[in-house]
N, C-alpha and C positions, 0 to 999 in steps of 0.2 A: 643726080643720077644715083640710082642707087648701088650699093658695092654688090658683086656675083659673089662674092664669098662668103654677104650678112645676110642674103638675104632670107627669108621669113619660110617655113614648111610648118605646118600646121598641127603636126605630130611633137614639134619640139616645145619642151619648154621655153625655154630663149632664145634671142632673136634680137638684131639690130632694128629698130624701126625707125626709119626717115620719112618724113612729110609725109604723113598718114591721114589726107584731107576725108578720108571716110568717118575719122573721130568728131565730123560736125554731124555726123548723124548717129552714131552709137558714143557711147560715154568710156572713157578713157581708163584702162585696166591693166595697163603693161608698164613693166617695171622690164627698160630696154637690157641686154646685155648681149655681149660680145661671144660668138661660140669660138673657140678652137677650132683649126684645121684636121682633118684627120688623114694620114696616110697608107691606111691599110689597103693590103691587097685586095682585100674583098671588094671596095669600090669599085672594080674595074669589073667586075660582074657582066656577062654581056647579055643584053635585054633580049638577044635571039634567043636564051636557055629559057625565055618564059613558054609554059605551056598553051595551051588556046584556051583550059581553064582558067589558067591564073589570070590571064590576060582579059575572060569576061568578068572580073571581079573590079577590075580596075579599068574600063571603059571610059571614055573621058565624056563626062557630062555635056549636053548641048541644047541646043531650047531654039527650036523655027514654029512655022504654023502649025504642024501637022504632029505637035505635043497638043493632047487634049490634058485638060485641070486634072484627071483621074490620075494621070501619070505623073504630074508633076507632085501633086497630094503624096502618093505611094512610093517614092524611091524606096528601097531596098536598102535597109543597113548591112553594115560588111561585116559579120558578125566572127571574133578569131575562133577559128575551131579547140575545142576543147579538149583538156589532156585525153591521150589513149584509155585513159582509166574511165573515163566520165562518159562512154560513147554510145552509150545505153540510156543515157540521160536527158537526152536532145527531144525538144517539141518535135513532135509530126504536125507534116502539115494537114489540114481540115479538121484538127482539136485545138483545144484553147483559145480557141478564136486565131490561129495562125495559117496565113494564107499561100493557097496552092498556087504555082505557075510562076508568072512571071514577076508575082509583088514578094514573093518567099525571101526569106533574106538568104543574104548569098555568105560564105564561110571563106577562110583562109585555106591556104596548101597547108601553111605551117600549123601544127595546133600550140596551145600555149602552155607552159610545162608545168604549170599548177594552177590551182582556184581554189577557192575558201566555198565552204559552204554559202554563204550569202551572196557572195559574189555569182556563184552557182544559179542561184536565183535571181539574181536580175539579170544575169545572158539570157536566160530562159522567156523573163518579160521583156527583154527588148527585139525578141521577134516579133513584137506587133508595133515598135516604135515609128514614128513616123512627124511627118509636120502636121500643124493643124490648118493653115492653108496658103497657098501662092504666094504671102508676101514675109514667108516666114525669114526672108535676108536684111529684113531692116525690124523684125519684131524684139523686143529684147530675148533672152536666149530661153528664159524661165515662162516663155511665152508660147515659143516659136514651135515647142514639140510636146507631144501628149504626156508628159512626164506622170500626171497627177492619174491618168488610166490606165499607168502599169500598171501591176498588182504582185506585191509579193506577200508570202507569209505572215499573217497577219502578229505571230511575234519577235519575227526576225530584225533588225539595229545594227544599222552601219553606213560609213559615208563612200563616197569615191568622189575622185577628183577630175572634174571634165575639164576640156581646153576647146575652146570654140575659135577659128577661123575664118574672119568675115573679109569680103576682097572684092577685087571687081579687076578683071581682065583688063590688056594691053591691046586695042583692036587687032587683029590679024596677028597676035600669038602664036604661036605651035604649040598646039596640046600633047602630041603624042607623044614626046621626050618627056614632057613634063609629066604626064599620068603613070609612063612605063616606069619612071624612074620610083614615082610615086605607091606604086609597087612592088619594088624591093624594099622601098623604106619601111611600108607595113607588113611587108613578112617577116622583117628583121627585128621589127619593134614586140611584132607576136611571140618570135623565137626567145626574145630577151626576159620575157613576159612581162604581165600587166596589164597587155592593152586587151579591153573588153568587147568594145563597139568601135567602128570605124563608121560615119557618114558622112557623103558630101550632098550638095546640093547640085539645080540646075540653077543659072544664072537667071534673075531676073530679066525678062524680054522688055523693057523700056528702062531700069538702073544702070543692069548692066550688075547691079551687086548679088554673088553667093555668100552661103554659110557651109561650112563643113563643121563636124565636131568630134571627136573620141572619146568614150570613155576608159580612163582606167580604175586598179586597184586602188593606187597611191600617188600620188605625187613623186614619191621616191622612183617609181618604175618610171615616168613621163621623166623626171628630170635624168635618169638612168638612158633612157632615148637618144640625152643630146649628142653623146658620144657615137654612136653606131656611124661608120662612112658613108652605108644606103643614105641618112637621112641627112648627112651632109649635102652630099651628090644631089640632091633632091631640091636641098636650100637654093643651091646655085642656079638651077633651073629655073626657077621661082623667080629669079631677079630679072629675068627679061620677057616675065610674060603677066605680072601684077602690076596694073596702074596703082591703087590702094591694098591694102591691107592693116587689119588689125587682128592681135592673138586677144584672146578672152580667156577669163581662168575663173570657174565655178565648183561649187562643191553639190554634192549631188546626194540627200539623205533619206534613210528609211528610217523611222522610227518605229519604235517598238507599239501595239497596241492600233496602229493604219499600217493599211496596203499598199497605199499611193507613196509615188517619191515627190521630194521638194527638191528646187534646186534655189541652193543662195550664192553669191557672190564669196569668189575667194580670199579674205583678209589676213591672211599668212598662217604659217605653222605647216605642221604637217597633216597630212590627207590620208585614212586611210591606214593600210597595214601589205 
C-alpha cells in the first residue's frame, strides 16, 4: 500500500516511489526520495474560494465515446500567466498559428512574478504545443509532443528543466479532490515562480495510462516547489487514486543558430537559471 504522506504529485521534484509496475513499459528515471511534511496554515485553503474560472483551468480530464481524436490531439496547455509587466506581450488568438475557441490555451489566476527574456519566448511557442497523437502515454516523452515545431528566435540559447508524470488511475477514483486540490498546487507553484507550462493528458480508453508534464525555468524553482503545503496536500490525494505512476525528469534546449527545441534526458546538475 502505498503511504498518503509519499505519495507522488507531478509538480514535485521528489517523491516516494513504491511498486511502480508501469517501469515495464517506460524506462526508469527516479532517483526516489522522502518529502517533509509541511504545516502551514495556508493548507487549509478551502476549495469553495475557487472561482468558476479557476476551476475551468483545472477540470478533471475524462475520456468515453463521445471524445472524437480531434479533441484528444488538442488539449489545451495551462499556460502560467505572465508578470503585470509582460501583458502586452501575449499571442492573440488567429496569429502565429495560435488557435481560437475551445483549443486556445488556458492561463493561471496567478501570474508569475518574473521571466527572462528567452524564457519569454517559449511561453509564447507553447501556445501551439500539443501531442502528436492518441498514444502519446506510452510514447517516450521526446516523442510524445511537437517540441521540434515550436519555433523560437532563431538566435536565442537556453535550456529548461521539464518533469513528466506518467500514471494510470485506481478504478472508481475520485477526481474531484484530486484536481481541486491540484489547483491550488499550480497556482502556488506559479506564485513561487518558475513554472511555465502546466499539461495533463486524457487517460488512454484501453491502458488506462496518462502523461501530464511542466515546464519550468530551472530545476531550482521545481525543486523550490517541494516545500509549498498546496503541493503537499495534493501528494496525499494522489495516494488513493494512482494504481502506477512514475516522475520523469528532461532537459528541454534551444540552441542558438535553430528555431526548434530538443528535449534530452536529465543526467544531473543544474537546469537552467
Amino acid at each position: 500500500m502505498v503511504d498518503v504522506q509519499t505519495a507522488p504529485h507531478f509538480l514535485h521534484e521528489k517523491f516516494v516511489l513504491e511498486s511502480p509496475s508501469i517501469s515495464s513499459r517506460i524506462a526508469n528515471e527516479n532517483t526516489p526520495t522522502r518529502i517533509e511534511e509541511s504545516t502551514s496554515d495556508e493548507a487549509s485553503k478551502s476549495i469553495d474560494e475557487l472561482t468558476a474560472k479557476e476551476k475551468l483551468a483545472h477540470e478533471p480530464p475524462s475520456f468515453d465515446e463521445s471524445h472524437g481524436e480531434a479533441q484528444v490531439l488538442y488539449l489545451p496547455p495551462l499556460l502560467s500567466s505572465l508578470p503585470h509587466s509582460h501583458q502586452n506581450e501575449l499571442p492573440v488568438a488567429g496569429q502565429e498559428g495560435v488557435e481560437p475557441g475551445k483549443n486556445a490555451p488556458l492561463r493561471t489566476e496567478t501570474h508569475l512574478p518574473s521571466i527572462d527574456p528567452v524564457s519569454l519566448s517559449l511561453h509564447r511557442a507553447l501556445h501551439k504545443f500539443k501531442p502528436l497523437d492518441t498514444q502519446y502515454a506510452s510514447r517516450p516523452y521526446g516523442e510524445a509532443f511537437n517540441w521540434s515545431t515550436l519555433e523560437l528566435p532563431i538566435d536565442e540559447e537556453r535550456e529548461w528543466y521539464c518533469v513528466a508524470f506518467r500514471s494510470k488511475r485506481k478504478p472508481g477514483s475520485e477526481s474531484a479532490p484530486l484536481y481541486e486540490q491540484d489547483r491550488l498546487a499550480h497556482e502556488e507553484a506559479v506564485h513561487r515562480g518558475g513554472l511555465i507550462m502546466y499539461w495533463y493528458g486524457v487517460p488512454d480508453p484501453k491502458t488506462g495510462l496518462n502523461l501530464a508534464t511542466c515546464v519550468w525555468q530551472s530545476r531550482k524553482f521545481a525543486l523550490a516547489a517541494n516545500s509549498g503545503p498546496q503541493h503537499i496536500l495534493a501528494m496525499r490525494l494522489a495516494a488513493a487514486s494512482f494504481a502506477e505512476y512514475r516522475l520523469e525528469r528532461y532537459v528541454l534546449k534551444k540552441e542558438r543558430g535553430q528555431t526548434g527545441l530538443t528535449v534530452y534526458p536529465y543526467n544531473g546538475g543544474e537546469v537552467g537559471w
